[in-house]
N, C-alpha and C positions, 0 to 999 in steps of 0.2 A: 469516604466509606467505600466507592464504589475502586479503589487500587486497591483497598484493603482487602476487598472481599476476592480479587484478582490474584493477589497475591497467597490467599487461603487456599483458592480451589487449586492453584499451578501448584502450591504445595502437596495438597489432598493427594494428588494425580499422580504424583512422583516426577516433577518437573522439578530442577536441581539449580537453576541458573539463570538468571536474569540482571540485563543490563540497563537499566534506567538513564533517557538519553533525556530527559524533562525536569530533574529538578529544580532549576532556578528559569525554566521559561514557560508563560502563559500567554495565553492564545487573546491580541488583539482585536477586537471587531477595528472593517476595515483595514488591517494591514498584513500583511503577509511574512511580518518577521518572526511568528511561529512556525508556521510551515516552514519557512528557510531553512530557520536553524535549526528544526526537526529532522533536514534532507539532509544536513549537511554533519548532524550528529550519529546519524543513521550511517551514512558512509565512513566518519570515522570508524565508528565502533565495526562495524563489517570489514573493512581495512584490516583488523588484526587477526581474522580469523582462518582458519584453511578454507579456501578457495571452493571445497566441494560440500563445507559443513554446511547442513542444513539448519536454516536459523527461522524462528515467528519474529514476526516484525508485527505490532498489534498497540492499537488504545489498548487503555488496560481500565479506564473511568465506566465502560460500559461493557465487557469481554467477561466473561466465566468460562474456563479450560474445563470440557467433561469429559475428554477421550484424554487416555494414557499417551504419553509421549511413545510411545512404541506404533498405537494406535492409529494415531496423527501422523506420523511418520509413512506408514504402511498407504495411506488416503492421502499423501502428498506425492508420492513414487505411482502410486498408481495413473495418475495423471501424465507419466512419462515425459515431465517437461522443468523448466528452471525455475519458472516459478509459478506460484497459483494465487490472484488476488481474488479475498472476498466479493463478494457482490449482492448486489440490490435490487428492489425489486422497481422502484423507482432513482430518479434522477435528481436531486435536488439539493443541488450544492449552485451557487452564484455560478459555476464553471459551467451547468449545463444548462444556464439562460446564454451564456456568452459564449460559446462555443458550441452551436447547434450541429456540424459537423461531425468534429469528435463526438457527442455524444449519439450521433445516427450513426457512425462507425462501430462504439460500443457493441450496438441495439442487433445490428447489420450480424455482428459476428456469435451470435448468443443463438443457439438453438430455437430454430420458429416457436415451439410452442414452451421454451423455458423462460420464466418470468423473471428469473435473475439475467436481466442484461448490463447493470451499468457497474461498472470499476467503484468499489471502495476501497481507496487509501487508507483507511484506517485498519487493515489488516490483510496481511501476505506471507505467505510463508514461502521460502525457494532457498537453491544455494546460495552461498556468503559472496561469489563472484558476481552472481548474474542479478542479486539483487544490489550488489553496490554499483554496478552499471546503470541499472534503473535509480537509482536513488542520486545519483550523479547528474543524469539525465533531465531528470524532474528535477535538482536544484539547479540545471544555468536555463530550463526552459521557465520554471518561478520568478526566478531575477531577470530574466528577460524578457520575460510578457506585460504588456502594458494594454489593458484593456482602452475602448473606445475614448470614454470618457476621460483616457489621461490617469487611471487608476491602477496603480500595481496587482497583478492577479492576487486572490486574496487566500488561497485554497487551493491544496497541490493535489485534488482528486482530478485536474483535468491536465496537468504538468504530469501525472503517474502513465495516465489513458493515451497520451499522446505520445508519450514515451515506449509503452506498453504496445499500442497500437503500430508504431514505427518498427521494433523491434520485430514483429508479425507480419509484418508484408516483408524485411529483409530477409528472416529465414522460412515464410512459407509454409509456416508449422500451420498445423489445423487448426479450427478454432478453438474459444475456451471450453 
């Protein structure tokens, strides 16, 4: 219900296009082969597009689009940058018990008195280049993190952050 009702308001909206990178794969407890193959469906699909097209990268089980695609667009540009992920008010993803770091980096970069400090992976919206870098990014740091206990990282919200995070101290850009 909750694609469908996704799928009604991106219509409503005047949103035209959408590319489903999920139909034949579901989300594991414990393993991390939906995120993988989320990162690495996500880069495909960004792979074919012009380099400067602006694309929503989004869940769609819990998402309702109410801004016009014109709208969205205009509050994307204004932010002056490649890309802009959602965020949270809290932290609470298995990534931010095991990565206390990263997630004090998040907090670190978030305006003192703004209560969205932490990175959610589950929606971003930026160019088709600079989110296939991060998405690239965050799938060989997914497959190649191995938490403490000998466990595959399970959740690509601290694979996005750390990616995210890296890319920000390279170019020096302000915070979020």
């Amino acid at each position: 219900l909750g694609h469908s009702n996704f799928l009604f308001s991106m219509r409503s909206r005047g949103y035209s296009t959408i590319i489903n990178v999920f139909d034949d794969i579901k989300p594991v407890k414990g393993g991390n082969q939906f995120w993988s193959k989320r990162l690495e469906r996500y880069a495909r699909a960004l792979e074919s597009l012009p380099e400067d097209q602006v694309v929503l990268l989004t869940d769609t089980f819990d998402v309702l689009l109410m801004a016009s695609p014109a709208r969205l667009l205009s509050k994307f540009e204004a932010f002056h940058t490649d890309v802009v992920f959602a965020t949270e008010t809290q932290c609470s993803t298995s990534s931010c018990y095991n990565f206390p770091n990263t997630t004090q980096a998040m907090a670190s970069l978030a305006p003192r008195h703004n209560p969205y400090k932490w990175l959610n992976a589950g929606s971003m919206i930026g160019r088709a280049a600079a989110l296939r870098r991060l998405t690239l990014c965050a799938s060989d740091f997914i497959n190649g993190t191995t938490l403490p206990d000998g466990t595959m990282l399970s959740d690509d919200q601290n694979a996005f952050a750390t990616c995210f995070l890296s890319d920000r101290l390279r170019s020096k850009r302000p915070s979020m």
